[in-house]
C-alpha positions in Angstrom: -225.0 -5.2 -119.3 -224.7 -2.8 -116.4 -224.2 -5.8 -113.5 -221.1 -7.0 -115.8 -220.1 -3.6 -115.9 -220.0 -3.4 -112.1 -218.6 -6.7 -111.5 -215.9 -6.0 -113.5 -215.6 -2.7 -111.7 -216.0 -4.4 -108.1 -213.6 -6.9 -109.8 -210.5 -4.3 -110.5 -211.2 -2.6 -107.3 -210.1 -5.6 -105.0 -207.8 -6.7 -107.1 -205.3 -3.5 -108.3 -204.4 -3.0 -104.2 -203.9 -6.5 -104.1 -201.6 -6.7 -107.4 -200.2 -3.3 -105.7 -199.3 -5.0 -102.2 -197.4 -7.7 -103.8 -195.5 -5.0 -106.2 -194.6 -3.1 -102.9 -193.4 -6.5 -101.1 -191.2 -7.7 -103.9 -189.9 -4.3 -104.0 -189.1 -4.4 -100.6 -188.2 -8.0 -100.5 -185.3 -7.2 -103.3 -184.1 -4.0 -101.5 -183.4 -6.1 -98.4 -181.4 -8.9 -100.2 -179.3 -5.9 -102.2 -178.5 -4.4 -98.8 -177.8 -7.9 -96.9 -175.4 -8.3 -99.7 -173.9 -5.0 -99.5 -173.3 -5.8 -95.9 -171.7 -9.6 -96.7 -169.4 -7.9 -99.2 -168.5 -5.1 -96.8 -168.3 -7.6 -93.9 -166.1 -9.8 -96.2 -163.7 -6.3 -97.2 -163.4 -5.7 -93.2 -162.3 -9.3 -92.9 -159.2 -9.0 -95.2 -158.6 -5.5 -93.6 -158.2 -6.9 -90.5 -156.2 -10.1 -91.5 -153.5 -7.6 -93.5 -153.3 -5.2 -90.5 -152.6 -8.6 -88.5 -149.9 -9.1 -90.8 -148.0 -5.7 -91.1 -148.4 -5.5 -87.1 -146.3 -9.1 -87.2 -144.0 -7.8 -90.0 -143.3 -4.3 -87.5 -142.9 -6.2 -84.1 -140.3 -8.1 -86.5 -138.4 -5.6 -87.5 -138.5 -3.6 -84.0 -137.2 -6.9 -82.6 -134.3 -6.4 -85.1 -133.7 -3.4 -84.5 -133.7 -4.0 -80.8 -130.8 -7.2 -81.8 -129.0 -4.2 -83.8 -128.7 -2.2 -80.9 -127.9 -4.5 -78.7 -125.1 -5.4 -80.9 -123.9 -2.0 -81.4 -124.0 -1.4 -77.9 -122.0 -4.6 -77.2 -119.7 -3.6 -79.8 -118.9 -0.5 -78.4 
């Protein structure tokens, strides 16, 4: 009775840190792939930034160039 008492005792003692290792590596493992896609999401937000501030620089060089034409008009007209 007493050796299946301490194999079952030398049993759970090599197996509980091993049960525990692979707890703490999932853990980590799922930590890493909410934080990778944190990053693709914020990496996908600085993307459109970018893109819009392309287009309102466009949209202002457009209307300086207008406004240059417009005073070069009113200059002309004068």
């Amino acid at each position: 009775m007493s050796d299946v008492l301490f194999q079952m005792i030398a049993f759970g003692s090599l197996t509980i840190p091993i049960l525990i290792t692979i707890i703490v590596v999932i853990f980590i493992v799922r930590i890493v792939r909410r934080m990778e896609r944190r990053a693709d999401e914020r990496l996908k937000l600085d993307k459109e930034n970018a893109q819009f501030q392309q287009q309102q620089m466009q949209a202002i060089q457009e209307l300086n160039l207008r406004l240059t034409n417009i005073e070069k008009l009113l200059k002309d007209v004068e």
